[in-house]
N, C-alpha and C positions, 0 to 999 in steps of 0.2 A: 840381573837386568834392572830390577827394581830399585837396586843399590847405586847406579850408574856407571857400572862396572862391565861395559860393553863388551869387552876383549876377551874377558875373562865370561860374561853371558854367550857370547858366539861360540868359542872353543866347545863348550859344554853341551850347548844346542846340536851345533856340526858333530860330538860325540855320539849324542844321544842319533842322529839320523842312521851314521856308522852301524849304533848297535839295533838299530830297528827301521828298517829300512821304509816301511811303513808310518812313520810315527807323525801325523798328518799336525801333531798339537808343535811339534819341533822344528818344522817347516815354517808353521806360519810365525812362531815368536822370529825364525830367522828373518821373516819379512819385516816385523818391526821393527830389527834391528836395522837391517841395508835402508827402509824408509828411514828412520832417525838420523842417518848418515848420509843422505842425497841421494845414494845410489838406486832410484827407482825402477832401473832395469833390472837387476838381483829382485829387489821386497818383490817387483811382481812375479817372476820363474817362481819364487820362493811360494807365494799365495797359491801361484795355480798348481805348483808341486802338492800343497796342501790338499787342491781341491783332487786333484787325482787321487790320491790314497781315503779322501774320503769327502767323497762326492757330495754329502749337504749339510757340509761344514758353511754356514751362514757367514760368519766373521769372516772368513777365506775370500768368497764371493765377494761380500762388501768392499775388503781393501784390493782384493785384485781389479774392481771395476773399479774404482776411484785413478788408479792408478792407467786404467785404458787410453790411448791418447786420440784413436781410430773410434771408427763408426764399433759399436758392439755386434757381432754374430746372431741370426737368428737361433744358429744352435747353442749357443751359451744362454741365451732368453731361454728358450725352452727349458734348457737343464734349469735354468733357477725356477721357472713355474712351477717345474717336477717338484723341486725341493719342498718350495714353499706350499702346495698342497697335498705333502705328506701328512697322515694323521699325527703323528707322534713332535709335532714339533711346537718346542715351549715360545711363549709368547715372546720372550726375546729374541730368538733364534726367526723367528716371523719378521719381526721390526726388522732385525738386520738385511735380511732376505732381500724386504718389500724395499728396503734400503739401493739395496743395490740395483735391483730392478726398476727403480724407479730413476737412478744415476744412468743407464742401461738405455734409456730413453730418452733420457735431455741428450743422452750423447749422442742418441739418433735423430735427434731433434724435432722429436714426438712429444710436444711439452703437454699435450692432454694427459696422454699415458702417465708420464713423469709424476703430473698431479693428484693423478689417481694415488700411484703407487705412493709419492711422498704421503698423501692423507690417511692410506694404507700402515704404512710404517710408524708413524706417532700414535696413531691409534692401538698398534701393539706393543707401543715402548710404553706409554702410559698405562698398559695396563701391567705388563710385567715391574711397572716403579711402582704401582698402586698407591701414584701421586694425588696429592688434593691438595688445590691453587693456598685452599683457604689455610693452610699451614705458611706458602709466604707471605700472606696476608700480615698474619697476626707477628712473623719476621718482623718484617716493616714496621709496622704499630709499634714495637719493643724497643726498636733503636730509635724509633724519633721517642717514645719515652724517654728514654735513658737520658739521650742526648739534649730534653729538654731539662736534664740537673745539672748538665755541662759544667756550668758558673760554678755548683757547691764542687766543683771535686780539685782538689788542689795537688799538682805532681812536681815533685824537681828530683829530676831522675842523680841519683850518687853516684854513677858510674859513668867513666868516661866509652863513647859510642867507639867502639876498635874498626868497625866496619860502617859504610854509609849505605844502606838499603836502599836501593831505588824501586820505587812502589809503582808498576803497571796498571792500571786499572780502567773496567773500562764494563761494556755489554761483551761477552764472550762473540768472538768473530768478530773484535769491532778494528784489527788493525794492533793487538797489543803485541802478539807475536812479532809481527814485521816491527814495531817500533822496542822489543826487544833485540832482535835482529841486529839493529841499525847502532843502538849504543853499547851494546856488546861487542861490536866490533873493533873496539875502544880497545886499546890494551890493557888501562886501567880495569876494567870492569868484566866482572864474572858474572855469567849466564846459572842464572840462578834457576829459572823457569818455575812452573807454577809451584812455590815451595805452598802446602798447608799450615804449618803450624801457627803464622799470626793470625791465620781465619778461624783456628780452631779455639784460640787462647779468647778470641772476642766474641767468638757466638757465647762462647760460655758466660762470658759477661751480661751478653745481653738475655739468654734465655733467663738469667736471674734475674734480670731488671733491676738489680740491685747497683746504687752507688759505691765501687770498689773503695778498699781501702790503701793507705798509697804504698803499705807493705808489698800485698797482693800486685800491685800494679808494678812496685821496681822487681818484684819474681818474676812478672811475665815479661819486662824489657828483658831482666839477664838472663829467663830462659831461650828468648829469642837471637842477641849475639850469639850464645854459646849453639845454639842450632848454626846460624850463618860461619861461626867458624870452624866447624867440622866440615861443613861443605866449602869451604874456601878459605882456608887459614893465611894463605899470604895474598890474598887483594883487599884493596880498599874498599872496592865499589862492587857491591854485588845484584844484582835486579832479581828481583822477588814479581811475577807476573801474573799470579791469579788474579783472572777477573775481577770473579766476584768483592776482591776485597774495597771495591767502592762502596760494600757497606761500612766499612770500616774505619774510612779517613778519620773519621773525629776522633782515634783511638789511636791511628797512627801520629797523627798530628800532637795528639797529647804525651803520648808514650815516648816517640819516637821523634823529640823537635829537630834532629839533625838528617832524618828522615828526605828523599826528593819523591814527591808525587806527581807522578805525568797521568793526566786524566786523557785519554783518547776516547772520542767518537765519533759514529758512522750515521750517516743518513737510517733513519729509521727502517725506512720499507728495507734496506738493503740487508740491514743488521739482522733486522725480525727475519727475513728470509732467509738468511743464511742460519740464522739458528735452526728454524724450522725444518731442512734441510740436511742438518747434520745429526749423526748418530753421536751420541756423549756418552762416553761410561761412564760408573758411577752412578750415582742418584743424584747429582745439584741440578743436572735443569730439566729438572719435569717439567717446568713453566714452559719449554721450549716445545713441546707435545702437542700443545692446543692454541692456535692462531689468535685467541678472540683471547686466552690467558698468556698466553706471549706478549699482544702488543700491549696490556693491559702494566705486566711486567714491565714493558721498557717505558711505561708512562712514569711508574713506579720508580725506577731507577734514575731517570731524568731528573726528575722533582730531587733527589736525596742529592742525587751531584749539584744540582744547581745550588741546592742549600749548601754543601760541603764550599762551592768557589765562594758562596759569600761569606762564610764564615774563615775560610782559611786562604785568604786570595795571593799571600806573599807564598804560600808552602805547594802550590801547585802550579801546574803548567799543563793546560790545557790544549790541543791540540787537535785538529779533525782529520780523519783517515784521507779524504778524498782530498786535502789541500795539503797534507806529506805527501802521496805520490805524484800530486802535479809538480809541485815544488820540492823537490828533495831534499838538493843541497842546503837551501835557503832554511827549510825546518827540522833540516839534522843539525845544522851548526847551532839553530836558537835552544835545541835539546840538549846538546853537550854543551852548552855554553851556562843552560841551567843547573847542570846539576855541577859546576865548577870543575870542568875539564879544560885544558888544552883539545883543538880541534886534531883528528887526524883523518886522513881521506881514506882511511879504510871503511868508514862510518857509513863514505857512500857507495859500499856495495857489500850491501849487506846479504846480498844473496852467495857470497864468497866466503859468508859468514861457517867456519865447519864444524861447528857445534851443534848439539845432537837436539832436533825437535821432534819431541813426543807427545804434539798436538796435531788436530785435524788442520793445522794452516804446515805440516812438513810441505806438501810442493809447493804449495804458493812460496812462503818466503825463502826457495832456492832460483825462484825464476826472477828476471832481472824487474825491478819497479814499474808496473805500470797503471795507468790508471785504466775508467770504465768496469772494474769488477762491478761496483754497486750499481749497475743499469742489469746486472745479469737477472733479476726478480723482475723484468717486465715482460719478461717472456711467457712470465705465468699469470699477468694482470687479468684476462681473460676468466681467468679460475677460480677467483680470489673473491668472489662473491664482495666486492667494494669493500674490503678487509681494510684495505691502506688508504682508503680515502680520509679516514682518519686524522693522516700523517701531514695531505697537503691542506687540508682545514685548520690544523693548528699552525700550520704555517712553517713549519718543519723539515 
């Protein structure tokens, strides 16, 4: 499954229920699979399958609510209370819990409860990541380091680029998924989704602080084709969509000049909420735990993009979530037409798109384009202790 080897993870999963009829951990990967694939009436039987063989399985609950489309049951509420105040349950398993109970409630459109419980939920994600802000701090600090030697570092890459990387970036839920969606439907272009290896090859850069040498740096270009062509040996164009690699432009821009960078962003309060909101595995967004170091974070990430358009304004293509889905056509054509495609109208329906999403935006970008998601955080303005006001002070 891990390998992306779907066909071949389902037979195995469907084995293993065969041979243990019970096996509540075999059920719920079936779910991740049928969600990865559209099919959201399987993932959910698949999740509640789970929860019946084992009642306070937290993950189970979490995606089988996410997936509810109806008001949620007072009896399902209850079972999740039961869950979550078991003694025996680890702090991530809490987060999840609080997680779903608090989706459990906006569905019932009880957005107090909702708040309670999302404030619930980060508070036990944070402690099970036994995250502290002040490590992205000192992130941040590293790369404008770095990137203030910019001028001394000098690259001309030896090898010709076999593949074109198209670079997604963006604040996590900021729309990168859907605008992978949308040029993946391209026939030229392979659905690359959040590959790690260039995030990994340049943190390491920068926790050294040191200015690479240009050996080192044609290593990490031809270790990166040769990653992209294992995962897609016969396409041109392949998109690479981890977020976070908006720390990174100045690295791709130098490493990688054949490189397309599409910067997408989302209305602040919408973004900050939706991260807030969401459960992430992993350990990258702790920042996303605590409202006051969220919006703090996306101040943080502003500032570094705004430097990255001035510094690299010919190698990027800037874009805002809310003005793709009002305008589709008009800002999928200026997207293919940036990264040097021929148009095709498959582009605009991307939600036809049958490639597998194994992020938290799988339903969204199966349902057809619309706009108004980022109004969905007003529901909880009331709660928000003037959190976002923030946001309409700078003018944002």
């Amino acid at each position: 499954m891990q390998q992306g080897q779907i066909s071949k993870a389902m037979a195995y999963f469907q084995q293993a229920v065969k041979s243990d009829a019970n096996f509540a951990y075999a059920y719920a990967n079936l779910g991740f699979i049928f969600q990865s694939q559209g099919d959201f009436t399987a993932a959910k039987k698949s999740f509640k399958q789970a929860i019946t063989k084992k009642t306070d399985y937290a993950l189970a609950h979490r995606m089988a609510i996410n997936l509810q489309r109806s008001k949620v049951k007072n009896l399902w509420i209850n079972q999740m209370l039961s869950v979550y105040q078991s003694a025996n349950l680890k702090a991530d398993d809490k987060a999840q819990i609080c997680f779903a109970l608090a989706v459990a409630h906006e569905k019932n459109l009880k957005f107090d409860l909702a708040a309670e419980y999302y404030e619930k939920a980060n508070k036990h994600r944070y402690q099970a990541l036994n995250y502290d802000f002040r490590d992205d701090l000192k992130k941040f600090d590293a790369i404008k380091e770095i990137v203030g030697k910019f001028s001394t570092i000098k690259f001309y890459p030896k090898s010709h680029a076999p593949t074109i990387p198209i670079f997604i970036v963006g604040m996590p839920r900021s729309g990168t998924t859907l605008t992978e969606n949308i040029i993946s439907a391209h026939s030229n272009v392979f659905p690359g989704g959040e590959l790690e290896l260039f995030f990994k090859l340049a943190d390491k850069i920068v926790s050294k602080a040191l200015v690479p040498e240009s050996s080192t740096l044609q290593r990490i270009r031809d270790s990166y084709f040769e990653n992209l062509k294992k995962i897609a040996p016969h396409s041109k164009f392949i998109t690479d969509k981890l977020p976070h690699n908006f720390m990174h432009v100045w690295l791709i821009a130098l490493l990688l000049p054949e490189a397309k960078i599409i910067d997408i962003s989302r209305s602040p309060a919408a973004v900050c909420w939706s991260n807030y909101t969401n459960y992430f595995s992993g350990s990258s967004h702790g920042y996303s735990c605590n409202l006051s170091n969220l919006i703090e974070y996306h101040r943080l990430y502003a500032e570094l993009m705004e430097s990255w358009r001035q510094k690299f304004p010919h190698q990027i293509f800037s874009i805002k979530y809310e003005a793709l889905v009002e305008n589709l056509e008009q800002n999928a054509r200026n997207l293919i037409s940036f990264i040097g495609l021929n148009w095709e109208d498959a582009c605009l329906k991307p939600e036809l798109n049958d490639r597998l999403v194994l992020t938290a935006s799988s339903q969204q970008v199966r349902q057809t384009v619309y706009s108004g998601s980022s109004e969905k955080w007003k529901h909880f303005e009331p709660y928000l202790d003037r959190k976002f006001d923030i946001f309409s002070q700078s003018g944002k």
